[in-house]
VEXZAMAR-895322 format. One record per residue (C-alpha): residue in one letter; x, y, z; chain. Coordinates in Angstrom, 3 decimals. Layout:
+---+----------+----------+----------+---+
! r !       xx !       yy !       zz ! c !
+---+----------+----------+----------+---+
! a !        X !        Y !        Z ! A !
...
+---+----------+----------+----------+---+
This chain:
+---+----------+----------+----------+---+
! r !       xx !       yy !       zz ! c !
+---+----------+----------+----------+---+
! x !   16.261 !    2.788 !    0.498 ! A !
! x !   14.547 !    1.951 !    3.939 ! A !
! x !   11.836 !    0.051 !    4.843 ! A !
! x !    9.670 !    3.066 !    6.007 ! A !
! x !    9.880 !    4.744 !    2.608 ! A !
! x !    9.105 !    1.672 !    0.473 ! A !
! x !    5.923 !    1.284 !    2.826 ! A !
! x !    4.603 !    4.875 !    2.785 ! A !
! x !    4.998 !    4.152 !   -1.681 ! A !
! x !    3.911 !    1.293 !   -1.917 ! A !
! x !    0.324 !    1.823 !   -2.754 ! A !
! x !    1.373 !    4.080 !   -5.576 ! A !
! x !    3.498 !    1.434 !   -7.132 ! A !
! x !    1.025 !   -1.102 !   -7.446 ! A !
! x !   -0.874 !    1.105 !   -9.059 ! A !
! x !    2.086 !    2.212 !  -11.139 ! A !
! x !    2.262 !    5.999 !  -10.365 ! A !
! x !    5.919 !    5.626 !   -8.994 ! A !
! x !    8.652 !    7.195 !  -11.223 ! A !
! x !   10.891 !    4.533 !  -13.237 ! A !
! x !   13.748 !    5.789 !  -10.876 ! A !
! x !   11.836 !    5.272 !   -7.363 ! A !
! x !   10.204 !    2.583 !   -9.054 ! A !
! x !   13.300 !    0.365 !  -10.235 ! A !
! x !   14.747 !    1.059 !   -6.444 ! A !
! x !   12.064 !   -0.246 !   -4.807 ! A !
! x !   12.185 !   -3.863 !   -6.969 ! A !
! x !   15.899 !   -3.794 !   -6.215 ! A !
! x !   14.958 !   -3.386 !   -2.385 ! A !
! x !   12.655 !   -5.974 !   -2.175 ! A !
! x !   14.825 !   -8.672 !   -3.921 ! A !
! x !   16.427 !   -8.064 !   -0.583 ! A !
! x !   14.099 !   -7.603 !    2.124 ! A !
! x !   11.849 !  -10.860 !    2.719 ! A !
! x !    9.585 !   -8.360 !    5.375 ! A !
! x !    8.944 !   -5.720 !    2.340 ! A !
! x !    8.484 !   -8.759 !   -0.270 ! A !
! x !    5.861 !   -9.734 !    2.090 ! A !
! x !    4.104 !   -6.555 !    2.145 ! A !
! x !    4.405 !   -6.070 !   -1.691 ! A !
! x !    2.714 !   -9.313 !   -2.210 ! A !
! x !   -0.116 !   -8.609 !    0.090 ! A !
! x !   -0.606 !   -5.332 !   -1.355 ! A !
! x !   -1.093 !   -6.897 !   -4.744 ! A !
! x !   -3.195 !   -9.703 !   -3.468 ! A !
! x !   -5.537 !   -7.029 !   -1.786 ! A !
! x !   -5.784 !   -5.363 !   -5.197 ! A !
! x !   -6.441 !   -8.273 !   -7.735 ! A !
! x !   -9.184 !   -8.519 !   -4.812 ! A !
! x !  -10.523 !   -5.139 !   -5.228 ! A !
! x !  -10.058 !   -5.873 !   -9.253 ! A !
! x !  -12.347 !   -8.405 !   -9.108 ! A !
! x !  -15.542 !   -6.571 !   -7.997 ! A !
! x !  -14.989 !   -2.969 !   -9.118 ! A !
! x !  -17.061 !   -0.285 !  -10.773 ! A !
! x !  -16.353 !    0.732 !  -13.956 ! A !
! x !  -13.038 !    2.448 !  -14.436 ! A !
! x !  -13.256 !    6.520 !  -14.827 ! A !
! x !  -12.892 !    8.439 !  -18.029 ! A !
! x !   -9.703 !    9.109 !  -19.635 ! A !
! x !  -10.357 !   12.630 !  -19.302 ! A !
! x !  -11.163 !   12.494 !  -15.759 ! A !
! x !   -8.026 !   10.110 !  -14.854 ! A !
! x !   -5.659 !   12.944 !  -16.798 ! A !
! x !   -7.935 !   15.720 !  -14.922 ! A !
! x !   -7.263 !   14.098 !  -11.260 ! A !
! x !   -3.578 !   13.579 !  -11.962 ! A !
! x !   -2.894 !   17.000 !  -13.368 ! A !
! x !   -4.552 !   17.826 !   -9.650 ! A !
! x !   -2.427 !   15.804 !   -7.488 ! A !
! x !    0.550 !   16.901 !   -9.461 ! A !
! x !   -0.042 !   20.573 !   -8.705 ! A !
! x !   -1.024 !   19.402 !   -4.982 ! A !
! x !    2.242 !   17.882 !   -4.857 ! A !
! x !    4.109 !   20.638 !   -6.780 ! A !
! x !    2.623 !   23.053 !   -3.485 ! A !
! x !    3.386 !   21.041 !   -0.982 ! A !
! x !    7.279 !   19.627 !   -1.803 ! A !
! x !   10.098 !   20.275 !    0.613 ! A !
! x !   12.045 !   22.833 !   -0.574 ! A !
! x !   16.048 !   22.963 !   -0.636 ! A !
! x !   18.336 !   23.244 !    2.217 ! A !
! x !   17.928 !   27.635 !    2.627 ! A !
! x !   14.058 !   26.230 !    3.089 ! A !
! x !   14.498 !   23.782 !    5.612 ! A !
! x !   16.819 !   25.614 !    7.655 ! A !
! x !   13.685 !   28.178 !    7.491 ! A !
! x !   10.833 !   25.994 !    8.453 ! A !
! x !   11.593 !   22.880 !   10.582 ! A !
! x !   14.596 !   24.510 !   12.154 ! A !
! x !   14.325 !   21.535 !   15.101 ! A !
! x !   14.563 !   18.275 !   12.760 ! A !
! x !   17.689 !   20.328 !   10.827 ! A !
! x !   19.679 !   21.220 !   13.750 ! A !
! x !   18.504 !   17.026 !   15.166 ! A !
! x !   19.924 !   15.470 !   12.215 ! A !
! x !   23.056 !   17.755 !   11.513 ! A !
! x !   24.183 !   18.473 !   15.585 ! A !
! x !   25.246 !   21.512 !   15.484 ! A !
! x !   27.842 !   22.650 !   18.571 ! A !
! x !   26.596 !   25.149 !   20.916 ! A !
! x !   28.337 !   28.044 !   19.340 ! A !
! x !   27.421 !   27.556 !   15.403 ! A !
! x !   24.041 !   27.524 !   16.902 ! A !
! x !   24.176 !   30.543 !   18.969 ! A !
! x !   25.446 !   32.427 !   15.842 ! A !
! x !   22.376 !   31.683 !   13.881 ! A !
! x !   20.189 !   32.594 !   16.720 ! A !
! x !   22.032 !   35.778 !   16.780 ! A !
! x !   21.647 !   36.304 !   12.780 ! A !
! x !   18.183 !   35.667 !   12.862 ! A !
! x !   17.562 !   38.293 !   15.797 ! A !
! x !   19.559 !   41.049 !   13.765 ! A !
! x !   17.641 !   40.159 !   11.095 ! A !
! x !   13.921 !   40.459 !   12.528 ! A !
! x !   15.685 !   44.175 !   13.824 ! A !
! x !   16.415 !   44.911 !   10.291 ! A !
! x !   13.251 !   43.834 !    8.796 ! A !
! x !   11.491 !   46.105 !   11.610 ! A !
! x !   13.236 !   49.239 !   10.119 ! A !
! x !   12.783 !   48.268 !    6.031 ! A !
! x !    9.048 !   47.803 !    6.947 ! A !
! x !    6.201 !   49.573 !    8.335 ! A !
! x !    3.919 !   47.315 !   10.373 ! A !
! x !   -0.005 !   47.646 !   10.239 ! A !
! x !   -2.141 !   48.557 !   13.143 ! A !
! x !   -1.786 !   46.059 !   15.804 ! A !
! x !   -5.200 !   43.387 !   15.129 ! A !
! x !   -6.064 !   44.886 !   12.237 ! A !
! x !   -5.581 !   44.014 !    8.507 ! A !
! x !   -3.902 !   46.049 !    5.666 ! A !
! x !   -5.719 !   48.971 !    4.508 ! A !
! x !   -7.317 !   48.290 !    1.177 ! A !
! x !   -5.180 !   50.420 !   -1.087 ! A !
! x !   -5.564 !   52.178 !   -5.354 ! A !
! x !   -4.113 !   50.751 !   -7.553 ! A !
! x !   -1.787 !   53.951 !   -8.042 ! A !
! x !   -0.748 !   53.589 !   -4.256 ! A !
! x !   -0.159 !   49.818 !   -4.532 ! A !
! x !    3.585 !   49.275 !   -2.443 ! A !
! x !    6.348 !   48.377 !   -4.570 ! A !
! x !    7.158 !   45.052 !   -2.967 ! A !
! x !    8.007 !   41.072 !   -3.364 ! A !
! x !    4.691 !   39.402 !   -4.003 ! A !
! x !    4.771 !   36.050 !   -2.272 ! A !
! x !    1.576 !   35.050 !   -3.956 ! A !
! x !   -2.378 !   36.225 !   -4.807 ! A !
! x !   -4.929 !   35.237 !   -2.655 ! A !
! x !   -8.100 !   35.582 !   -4.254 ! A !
! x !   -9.192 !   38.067 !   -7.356 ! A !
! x !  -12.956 !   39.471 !   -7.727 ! A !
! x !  -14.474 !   41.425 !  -10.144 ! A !
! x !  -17.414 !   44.000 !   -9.362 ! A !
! x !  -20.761 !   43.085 !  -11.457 ! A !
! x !  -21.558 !   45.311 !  -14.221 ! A !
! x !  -18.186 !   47.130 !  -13.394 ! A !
! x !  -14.683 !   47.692 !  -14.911 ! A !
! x !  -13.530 !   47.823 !  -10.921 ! A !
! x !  -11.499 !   44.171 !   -9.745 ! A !
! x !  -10.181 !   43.951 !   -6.028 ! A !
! x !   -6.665 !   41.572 !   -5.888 ! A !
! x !   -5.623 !   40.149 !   -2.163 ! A !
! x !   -1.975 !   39.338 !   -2.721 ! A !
! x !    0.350 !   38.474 !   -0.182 ! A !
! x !    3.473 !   39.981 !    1.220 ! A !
! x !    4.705 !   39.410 !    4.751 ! A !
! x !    1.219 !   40.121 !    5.768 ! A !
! x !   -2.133 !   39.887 !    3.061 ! A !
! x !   -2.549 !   42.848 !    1.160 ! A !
! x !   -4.999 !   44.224 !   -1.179 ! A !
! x !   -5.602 !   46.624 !   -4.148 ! A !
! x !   -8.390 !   47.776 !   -6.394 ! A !
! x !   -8.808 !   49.597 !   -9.346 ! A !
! x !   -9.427 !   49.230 !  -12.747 ! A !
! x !   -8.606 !   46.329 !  -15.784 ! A !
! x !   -6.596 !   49.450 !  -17.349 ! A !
! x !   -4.800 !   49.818 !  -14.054 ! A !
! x !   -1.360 !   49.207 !  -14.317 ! A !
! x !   -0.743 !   48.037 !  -11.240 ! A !
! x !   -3.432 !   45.646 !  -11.524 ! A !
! x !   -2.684 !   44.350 !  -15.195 ! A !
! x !    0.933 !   43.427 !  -13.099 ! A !
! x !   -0.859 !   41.300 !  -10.676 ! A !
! x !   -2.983 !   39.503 !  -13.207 ! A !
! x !   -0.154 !   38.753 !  -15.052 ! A !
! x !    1.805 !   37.668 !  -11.659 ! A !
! x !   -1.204 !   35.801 !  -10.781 ! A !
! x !   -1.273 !   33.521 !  -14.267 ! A !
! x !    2.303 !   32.969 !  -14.076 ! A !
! x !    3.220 !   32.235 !  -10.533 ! A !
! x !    0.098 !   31.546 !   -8.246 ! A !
! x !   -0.038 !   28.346 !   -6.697 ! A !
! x !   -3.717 !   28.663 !   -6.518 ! A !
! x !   -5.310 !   27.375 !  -10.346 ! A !
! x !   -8.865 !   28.829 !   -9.325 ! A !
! x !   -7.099 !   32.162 !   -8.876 ! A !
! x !   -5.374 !   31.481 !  -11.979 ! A !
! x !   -8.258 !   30.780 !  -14.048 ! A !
! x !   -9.507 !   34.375 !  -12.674 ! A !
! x !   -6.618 !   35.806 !  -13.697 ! A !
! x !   -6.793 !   34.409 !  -17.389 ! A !
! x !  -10.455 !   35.541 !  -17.535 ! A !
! x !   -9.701 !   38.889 !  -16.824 ! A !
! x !   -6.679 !   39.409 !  -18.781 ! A !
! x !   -8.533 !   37.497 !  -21.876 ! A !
! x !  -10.088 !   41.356 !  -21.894 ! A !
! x !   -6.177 !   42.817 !  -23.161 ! A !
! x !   -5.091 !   39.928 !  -25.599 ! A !
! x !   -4.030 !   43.482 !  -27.566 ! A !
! x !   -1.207 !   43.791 !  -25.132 ! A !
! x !    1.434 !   41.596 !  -26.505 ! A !
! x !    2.774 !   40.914 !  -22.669 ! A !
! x !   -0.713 !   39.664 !  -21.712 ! A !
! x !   -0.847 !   37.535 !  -25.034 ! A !
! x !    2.901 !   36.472 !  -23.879 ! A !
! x !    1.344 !   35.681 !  -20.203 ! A !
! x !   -1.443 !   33.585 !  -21.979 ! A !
! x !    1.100 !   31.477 !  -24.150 ! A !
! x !    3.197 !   30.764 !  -21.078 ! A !
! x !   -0.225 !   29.466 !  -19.461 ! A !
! x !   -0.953 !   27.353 !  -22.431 ! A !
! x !    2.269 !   25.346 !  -22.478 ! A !
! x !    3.027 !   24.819 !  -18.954 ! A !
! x !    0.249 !   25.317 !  -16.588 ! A !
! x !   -0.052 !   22.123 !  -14.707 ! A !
! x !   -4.310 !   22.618 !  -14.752 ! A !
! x !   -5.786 !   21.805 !  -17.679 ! A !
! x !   -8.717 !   24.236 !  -17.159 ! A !
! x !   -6.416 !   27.159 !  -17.071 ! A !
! x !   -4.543 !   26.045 !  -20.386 ! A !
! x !   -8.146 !   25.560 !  -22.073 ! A !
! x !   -9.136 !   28.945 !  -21.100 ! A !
! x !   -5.752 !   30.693 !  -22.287 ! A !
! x !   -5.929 !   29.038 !  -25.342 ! A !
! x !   -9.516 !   29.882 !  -26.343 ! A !
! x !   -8.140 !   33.324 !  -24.996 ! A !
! x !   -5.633 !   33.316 !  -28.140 ! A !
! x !   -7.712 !   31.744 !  -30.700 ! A !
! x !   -8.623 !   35.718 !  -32.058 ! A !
! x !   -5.527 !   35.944 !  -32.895 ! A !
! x !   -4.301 !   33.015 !  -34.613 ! A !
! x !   -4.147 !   34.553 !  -38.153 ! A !
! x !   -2.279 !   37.621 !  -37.369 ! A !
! x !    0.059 !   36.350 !  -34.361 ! A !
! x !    2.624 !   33.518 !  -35.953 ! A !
! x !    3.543 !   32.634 !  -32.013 ! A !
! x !    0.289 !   32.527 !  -31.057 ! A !
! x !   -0.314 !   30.294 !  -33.821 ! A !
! x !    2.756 !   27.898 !  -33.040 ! A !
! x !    1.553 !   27.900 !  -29.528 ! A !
! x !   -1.897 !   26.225 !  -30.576 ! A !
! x !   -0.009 !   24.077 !  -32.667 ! A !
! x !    2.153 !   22.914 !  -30.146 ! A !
! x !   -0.694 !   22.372 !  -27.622 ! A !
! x !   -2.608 !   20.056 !  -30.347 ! A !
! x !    0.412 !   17.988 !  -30.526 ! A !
! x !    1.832 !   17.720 !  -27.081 ! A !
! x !   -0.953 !   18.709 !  -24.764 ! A !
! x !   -2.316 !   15.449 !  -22.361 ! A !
! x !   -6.002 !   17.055 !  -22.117 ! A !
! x !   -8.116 !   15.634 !  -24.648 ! A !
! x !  -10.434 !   18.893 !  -24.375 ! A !
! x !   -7.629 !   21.008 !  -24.898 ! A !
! x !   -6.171 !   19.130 !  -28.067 ! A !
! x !   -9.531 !   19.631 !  -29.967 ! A !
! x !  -10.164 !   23.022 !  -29.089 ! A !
! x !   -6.829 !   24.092 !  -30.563 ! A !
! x !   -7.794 !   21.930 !  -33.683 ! A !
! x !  -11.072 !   23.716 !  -34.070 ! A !
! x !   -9.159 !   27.201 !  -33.583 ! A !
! x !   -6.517 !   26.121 !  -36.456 ! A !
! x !   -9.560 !   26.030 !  -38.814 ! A !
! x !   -8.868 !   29.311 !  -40.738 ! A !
! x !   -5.473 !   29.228 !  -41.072 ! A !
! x !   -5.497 !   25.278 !  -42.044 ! A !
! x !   -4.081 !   26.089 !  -45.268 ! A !
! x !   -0.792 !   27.544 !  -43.279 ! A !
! x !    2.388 !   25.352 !  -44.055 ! A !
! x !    3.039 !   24.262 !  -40.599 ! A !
! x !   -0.522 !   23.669 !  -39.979 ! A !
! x !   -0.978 !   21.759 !  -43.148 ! A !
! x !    1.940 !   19.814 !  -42.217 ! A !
! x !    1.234 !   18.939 !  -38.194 ! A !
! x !   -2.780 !   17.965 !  -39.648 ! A !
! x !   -1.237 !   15.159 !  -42.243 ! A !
! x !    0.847 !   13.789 !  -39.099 ! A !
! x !   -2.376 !   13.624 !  -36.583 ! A !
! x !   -4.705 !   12.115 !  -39.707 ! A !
! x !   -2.371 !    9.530 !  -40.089 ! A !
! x !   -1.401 !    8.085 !  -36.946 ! A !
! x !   -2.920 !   10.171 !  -33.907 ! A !
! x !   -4.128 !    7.924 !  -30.295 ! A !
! x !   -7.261 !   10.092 !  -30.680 ! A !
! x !   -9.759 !    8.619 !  -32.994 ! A !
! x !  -11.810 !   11.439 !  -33.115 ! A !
! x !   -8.998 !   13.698 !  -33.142 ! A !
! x !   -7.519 !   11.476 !  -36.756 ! A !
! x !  -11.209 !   11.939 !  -38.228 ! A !
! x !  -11.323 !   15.478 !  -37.774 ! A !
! x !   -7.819 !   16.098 !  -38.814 ! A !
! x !   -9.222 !   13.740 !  -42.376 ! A !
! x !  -11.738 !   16.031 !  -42.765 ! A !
! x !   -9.970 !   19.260 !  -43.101 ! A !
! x !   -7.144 !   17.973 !  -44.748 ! A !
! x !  -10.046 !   16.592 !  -47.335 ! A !
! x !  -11.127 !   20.590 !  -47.444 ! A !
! x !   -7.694 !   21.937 !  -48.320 ! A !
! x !   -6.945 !   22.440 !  -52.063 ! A !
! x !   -3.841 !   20.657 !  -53.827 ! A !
! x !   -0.763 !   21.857 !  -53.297 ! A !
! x !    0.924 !   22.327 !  -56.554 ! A !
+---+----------+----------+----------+---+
């Protein structure tokens, strides 16, 4: 570990948002390093200071909520393997790994025959000017590198997607579009944008008969790092917790192991009419017992109080 790294984390171990791997390796570091043991300690000093007059700490749900934001910030904005860097920061690779004259003339060479190739497989747009706006029906059949933005017409069936290729594109049609249910469903799966995946679980909370959309929806539930798009999917879902047993194991799951507190008790409140189920029966005893969420204990009580005997 080197000095520079330990002072660029410093700040985030104090305030104990390092991993327990980064975090153990810095401790080891500055058991040996009296200049970094130095900086640690006034770091810490300067924050039992700041302890010491502060305003009142934030919400639970706002601490989770801020987080889950500078997780997905960071998620976006990682370095990405070595095909990546050899893409972007071609400089700083070919610096640290010296390349002789000839490997790197080769590359040069590949790239060149590349961009030639690429000319061929692809018809540029008008020189200055953007992509046409295209149907739905004429949408290119293409890698999506992500969706830039989706809008829906007021008092209209008619939604306008700009998604990204090598160059922004965009198509319009209608929700019953297939082209466009494929780029909603793209959009709440892959997008690194969570406003433009919220958009994209509003609009396909319209279809929740497609199984693939409800499939989309479920996938949104358990992994999405933004806790508003998981709260919308799930209240997406909630229809169709009596006659869908995955939809219902999905709610379950997200009452047990989801970190929004807002999340957790709308999927309790959606487990309402099927609280008799088994499994539901059986995850409510568990959270009335010993749950972290007071509320979320008391509530579970109170239906379990509802249910009749089991014989």
């Amino acid at each position: 570990m080197k000095c520079e790294w330990l002072r660029e984390n410093i700040v985030l171990y104090v305030y104990g948002e390092l991993p327990d791997d980064a975090r153990h390796e810095l401790e080891q570091h500055v058991a040996r390093c009296a200049d970094c043991a130095a900086e640690l300690k006034a770091e810490q000093d300067f924050h039992i200071l700041l302890v010491q007059d502060r305003a009142a700490d934030p919400t639970p749900n706002l601490l989770a909520a801020s987080r889950m934001r500078l997780q997905e910030a960071l998620e976006t904005a990682q370095q990405g393997g070595f095909f990546s860097r050899l893409a972007f920061d071609p400089v700083n690779w070919l610096r640290q790994v010296r390349f002789s004259p000839a490997l790197a003339s080769a590359i040069l060479i590949l790239g060149f025959a590349g961009g030639i190739g690429t000319m061929y497989k692809i018809r540029p747009t008008d020189q200055g000017t953007a992509a046409p706006i295209q149907k739905a029906s004429q949408a290119p059949d293409v890698s999506i590198a992500g969706i830039n933005s989706i809008t829906q017409e007021p008092g209209t069936n008619q939604i306008s997607i700009k998604y990204n290729t090598l160059a922004t594109q965009e198509v319009q049609g209608s929700l019953n579009d297939q082209r466009i249910q494929q780029l909603l469903l793209y959009a709440a799966r892959n997008n690194y944008n969570s406003g433009v995946r919220v958009d994209s679980v509003d609009l396909l909370a319209q279809k929740t008969n497609d199984l693939q959309v409800r499939d989309a929806l479920i996938y949104a539930l358990q992994n999405d790092t933004n806790p508003g798009v998981r709260l919308k999917s799930l209240t997406a879902l909630g229809t169709y917790v009596k006659d869908d047993a995955n939809v219902r194991d999905a709610i379950l799951r997200a009452l047990v192991n989801d970190t929004n507190s807002g999340v957790r008790i709308e999927a309790l409140r959606l487990l309402e009419p099927v609280e008799a189920d088994a499994s539901v029966r059986g995850v409510l005893m568990t959270l009335a017992a010993k749950d972290q969420s007071q509320y979320i204990r008391s509530q579970a009580r109170t239906m379990m109080a509802q249910l009749p005997e089991i014989d």
